[in-house]
N, C-alpha and C positions, 0 to 999 in steps of 0.2 A: 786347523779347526777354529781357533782363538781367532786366528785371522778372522777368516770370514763368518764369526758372528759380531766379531766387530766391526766390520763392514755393512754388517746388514741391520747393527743398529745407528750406525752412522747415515746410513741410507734414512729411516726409518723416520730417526730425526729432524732431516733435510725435507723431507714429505709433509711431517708434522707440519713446521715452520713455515713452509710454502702455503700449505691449508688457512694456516692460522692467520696469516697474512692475506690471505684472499677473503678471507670471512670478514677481518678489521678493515680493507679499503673498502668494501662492498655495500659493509657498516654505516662506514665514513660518506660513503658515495651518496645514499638512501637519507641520513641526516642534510647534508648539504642540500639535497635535491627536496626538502621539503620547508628546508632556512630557505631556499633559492622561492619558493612558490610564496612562503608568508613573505617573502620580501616584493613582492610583484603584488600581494595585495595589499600590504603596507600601500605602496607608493597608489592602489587606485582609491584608497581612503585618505589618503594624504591630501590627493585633489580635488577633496572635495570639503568645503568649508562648514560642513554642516555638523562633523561631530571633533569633541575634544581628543586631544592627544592620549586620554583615560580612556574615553569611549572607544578610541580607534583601537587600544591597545586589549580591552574588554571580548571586543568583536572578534581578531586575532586570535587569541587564547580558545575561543571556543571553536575558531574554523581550525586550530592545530590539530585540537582533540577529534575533529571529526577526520581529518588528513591520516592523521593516526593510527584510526580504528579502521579507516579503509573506504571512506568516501571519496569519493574521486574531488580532485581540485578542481576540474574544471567543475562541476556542480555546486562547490563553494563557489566560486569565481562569478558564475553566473546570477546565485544568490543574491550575494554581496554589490553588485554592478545593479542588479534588478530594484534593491532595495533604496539604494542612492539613487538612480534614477525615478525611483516613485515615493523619493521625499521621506521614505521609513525614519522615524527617528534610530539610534544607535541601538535602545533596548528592545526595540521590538525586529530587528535584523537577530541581535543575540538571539530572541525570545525564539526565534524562526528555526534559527542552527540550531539551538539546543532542543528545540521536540525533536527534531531529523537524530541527534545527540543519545538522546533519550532512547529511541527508538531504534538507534543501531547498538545501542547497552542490551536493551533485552533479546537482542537477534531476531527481530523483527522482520520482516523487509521494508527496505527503503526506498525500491524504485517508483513503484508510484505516488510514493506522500515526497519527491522532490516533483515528481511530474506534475500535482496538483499543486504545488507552490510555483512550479512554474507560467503553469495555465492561471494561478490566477495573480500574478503580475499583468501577463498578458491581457487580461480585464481590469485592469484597473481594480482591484480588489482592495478594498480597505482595511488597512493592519490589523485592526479588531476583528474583524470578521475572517481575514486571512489566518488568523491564531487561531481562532472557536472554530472552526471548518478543518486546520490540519490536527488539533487537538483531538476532536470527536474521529475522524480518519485512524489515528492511533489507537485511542481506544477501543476501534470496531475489530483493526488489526488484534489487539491483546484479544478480544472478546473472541476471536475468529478462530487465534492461536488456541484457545482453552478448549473449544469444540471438539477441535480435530485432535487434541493430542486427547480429551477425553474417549473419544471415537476411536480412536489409534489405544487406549488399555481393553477396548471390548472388543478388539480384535480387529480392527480396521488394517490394511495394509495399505502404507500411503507412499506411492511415488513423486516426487516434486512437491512436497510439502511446504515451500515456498509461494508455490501458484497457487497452490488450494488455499491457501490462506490468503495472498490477495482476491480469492472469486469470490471467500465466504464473507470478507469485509466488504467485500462491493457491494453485495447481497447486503449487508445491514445498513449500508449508506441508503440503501434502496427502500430501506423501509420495510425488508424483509425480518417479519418476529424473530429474537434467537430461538425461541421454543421451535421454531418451523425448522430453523436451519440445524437444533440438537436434534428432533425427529428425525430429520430427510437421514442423518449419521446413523443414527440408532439404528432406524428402520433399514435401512441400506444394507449397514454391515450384517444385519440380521436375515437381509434375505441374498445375503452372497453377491450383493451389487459391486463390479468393479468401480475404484473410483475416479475414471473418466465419466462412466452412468452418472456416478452422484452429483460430478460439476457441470454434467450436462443440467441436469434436475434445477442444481442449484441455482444456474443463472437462467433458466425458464422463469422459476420464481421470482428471480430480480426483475426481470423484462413484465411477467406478469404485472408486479408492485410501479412498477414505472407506468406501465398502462393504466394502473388505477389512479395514481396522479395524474395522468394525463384528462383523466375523465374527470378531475374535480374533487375527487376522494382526501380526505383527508388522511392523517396518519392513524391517528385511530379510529377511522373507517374501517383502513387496510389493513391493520392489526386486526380488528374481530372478525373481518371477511377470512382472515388465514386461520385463527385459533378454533371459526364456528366446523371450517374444513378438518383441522384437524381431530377434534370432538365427536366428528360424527364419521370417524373415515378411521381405516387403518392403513390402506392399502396407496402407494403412492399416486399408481395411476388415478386414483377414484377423489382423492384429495384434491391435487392438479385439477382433474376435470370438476371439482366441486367451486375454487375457486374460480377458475374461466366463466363457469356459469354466474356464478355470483357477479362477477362484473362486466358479462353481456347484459345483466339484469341492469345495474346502475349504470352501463352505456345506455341501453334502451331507454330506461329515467331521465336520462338526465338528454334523451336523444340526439345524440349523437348519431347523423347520416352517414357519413363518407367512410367507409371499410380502412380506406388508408389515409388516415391524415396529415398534416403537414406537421413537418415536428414540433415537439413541447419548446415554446419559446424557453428561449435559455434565461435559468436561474441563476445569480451570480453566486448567492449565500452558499449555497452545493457544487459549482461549477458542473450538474450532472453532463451526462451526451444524452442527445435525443433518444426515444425508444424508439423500437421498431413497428411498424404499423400494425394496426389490430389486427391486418390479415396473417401477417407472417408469424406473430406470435402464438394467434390460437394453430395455426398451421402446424408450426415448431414444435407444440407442445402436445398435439396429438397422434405425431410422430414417432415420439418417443415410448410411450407404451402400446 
């Protein structure tokens, strides 16, 4: 009997030791492979003459932290390559990685505030306005985050709460009021609306506010056109159809022919995408109720 319980902590031991050892090379392996990535971006800042040995090593420090938390390398990589090619001084590449930084601390999501840094490399975007543009992006993000998880204490039940949160930021990029996109929630969860319905709703809304820019409308146009809808309206469909009307009104004003236009020349400050024609929107959105 002595025998073999000491056999079986012998055993036991050996299992340990095996484990412990696969956890520490694994360890080992994970560190090395992420020494191995800042050393591949070392060497593409090294080749370039434009920042000091501080700068370069500044830059570094903030893409580790973002490797770290779980950003993918090639996203740095691509970053960091985009920013030397378009002349970025040293602080404003940092200034870049650390909103992306910022934004993956608070458990945000990050895929499309790298997408709109990438798109506007792509354009020739200039640093200053590059920062103020993904800056305002994150904040619509927090702003988006507060909604829904508000929505989500009055009972909201939220699937993919990562996607609703980029649709509801889209929607404030859009010039959609937060009052409009706290209602569509309130109201939603209050009339038992699944929340595919509500992201349907929500990016009606967006595409609507995008058509009123498209028609010349300013920002606080398109903010009173949605607040005078919600004031007089409770019901969603009747809202929806209050503003359609309102800005068939200010298309008619402002006369506007053609049902489908050609799309809204591209903005660089927003880097928006085109809306969808005036037919398919009002189409879309009387569809739905």
């Amino acid at each position: 009997m002595i025998s073999k319980n000491k056999n079986k902590l012998i055993l036991s031991l050996i299992t340990f030791f095996i484990i412990f050892s696969f956890a520490i090379s694994t360890f080992s392996a994970e560190t090395v492979s992420i020494d191995e990535q800042l050393e591949q971006l070392k060497g593409i800042l090294d080749s370039s003459s434009s920042y000091s040995a501080f700068q370069s090593r500044m830059i570094l420090n903030s893409t580790q932290n973002l490797i770290e938390l779980g950003i993918l390398f090639e996203d740095t990589r691509r970053i960091i390559e985009n920013g030397i090619e378009k002349s970025f001084d040293a602080y404003s590449i940092k200034k870049v990685l650390d909103v992306i930084l910022e934004t993956q601390q608070e458990n945000l999501p990050t895929e499309s505030l790298i997408n709109k840094i990438i798109e506007g490399f792509a354009k020739n975007v200039e640093k200053t306005i590059m920062i103020s543009v993904i800056s305002t992006k994150v904040e619509n993000l927090r702003k988006a985050a507060i909604l829904l998880d508000e929505a989500r204490q009055e009972g909201l039940e939220i699937n993919g709460w990562e996607e609703m949160v980029k649709i509801l930021a889209d929607s404030l990029e859009n010039d959609v009021p937060d009052e409009s996109l706290s209602w569509l929630l309130k109201t939603g969860t209050a009339e038992g609306r699944s929340i595919k319905e509500i992201t349907e709703i929500s990016e009606e809304l967006s595409y609507l506010s995008l058509l009123a820019t498209d028609s010349g409308l300013s920002s606080e146009e398109i903010y009173q056109i949605f607040i005078n809808a919600l004031e007089t309206s409770e019901n969603m469909g009747e809202i929806c159809e209050k503003i359609q009307n309102s800005l068939e009104a200010e298309i008619s004003t402002t006369k506007i022919e053609e049902v489908g236009r050609a799309p809204l020349t591209e903005v660089v400050e927003g880097f928006p995408s085109p809306p969808p024609s005036i037919l398919a929107v009002l189409i879309s959105v009387s569809k739905l109720f």
